[in-house]
C-alpha positions as CSV (number, residue, x, y, z in Angstrom):
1,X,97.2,119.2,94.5
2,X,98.4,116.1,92.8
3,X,98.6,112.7,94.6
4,X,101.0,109.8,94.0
5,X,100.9,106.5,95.2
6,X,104.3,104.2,95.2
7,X,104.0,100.1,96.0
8,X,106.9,98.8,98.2
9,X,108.0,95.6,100.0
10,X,109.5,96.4,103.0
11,X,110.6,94.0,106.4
12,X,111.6,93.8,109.7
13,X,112.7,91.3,112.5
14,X,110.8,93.1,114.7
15,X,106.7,93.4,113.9
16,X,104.5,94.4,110.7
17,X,104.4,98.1,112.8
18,X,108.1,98.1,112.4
19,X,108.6,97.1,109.0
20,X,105.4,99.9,108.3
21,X,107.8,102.1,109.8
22,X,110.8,101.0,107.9
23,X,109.0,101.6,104.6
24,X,108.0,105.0,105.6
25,X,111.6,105.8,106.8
26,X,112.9,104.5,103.7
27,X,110.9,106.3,101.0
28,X,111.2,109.5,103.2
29,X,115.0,109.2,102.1
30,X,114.1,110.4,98.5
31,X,110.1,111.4,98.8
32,X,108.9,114.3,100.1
33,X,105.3,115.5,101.2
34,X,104.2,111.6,102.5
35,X,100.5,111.5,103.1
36,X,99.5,108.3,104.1
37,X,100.8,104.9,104.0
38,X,98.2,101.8,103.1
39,X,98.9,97.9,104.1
40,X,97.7,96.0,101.0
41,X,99.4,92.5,102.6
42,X,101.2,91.1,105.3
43,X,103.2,88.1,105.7
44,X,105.8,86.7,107.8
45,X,108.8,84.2,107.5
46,X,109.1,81.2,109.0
47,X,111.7,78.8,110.2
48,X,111.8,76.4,112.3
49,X,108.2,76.6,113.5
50,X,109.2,80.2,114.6
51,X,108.5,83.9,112.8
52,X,111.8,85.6,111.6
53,X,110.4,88.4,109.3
54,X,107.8,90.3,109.5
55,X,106.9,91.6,105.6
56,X,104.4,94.3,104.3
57,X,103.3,95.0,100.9
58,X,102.6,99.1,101.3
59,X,101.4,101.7,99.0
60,X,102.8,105.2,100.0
61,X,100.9,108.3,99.2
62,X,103.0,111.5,98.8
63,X,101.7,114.7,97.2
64,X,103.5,116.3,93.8
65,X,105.6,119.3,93.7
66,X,103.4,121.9,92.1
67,X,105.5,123.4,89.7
68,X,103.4,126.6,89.7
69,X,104.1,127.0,93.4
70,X,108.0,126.9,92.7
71,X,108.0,129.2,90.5
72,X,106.8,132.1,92.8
């Protein structure tokens, strides 16, 4: 088995846990086989004294097609 890792950004109004989610979500739109998802950063934006985003900087792990096993 072959592993792949992919860096995103992703956001939410809501919490970190939510815009986790949201990235997962997301990169389940086009990736298949997700392993494990990794929180490198977190951060939030702020205005007027209060948070309005919540932002993680994720790595998603997803596992290869094996090429081999398509073919039987």
């Amino acid at each position: 088995m072959v592993l792949k890792v992919l860096e995103l950004l992703a956001s939410s109004k809501v919490s970190w846990e939510d815009a986790a989610q949201q990235a997962v979500q997301q990169a389940a739109k086009s990736l298949y086989n997700i392993r494990s998802i990794y929180i490198k950063d977190h951060s939030a934006k702020v205005v007027d004294s209060k948070i309005v985003e919540y932002r993680v900087n994720a790595q998603i792990t997803f596992a290869l097609a094996d090429a081999d096993a398509d073919a039987e």
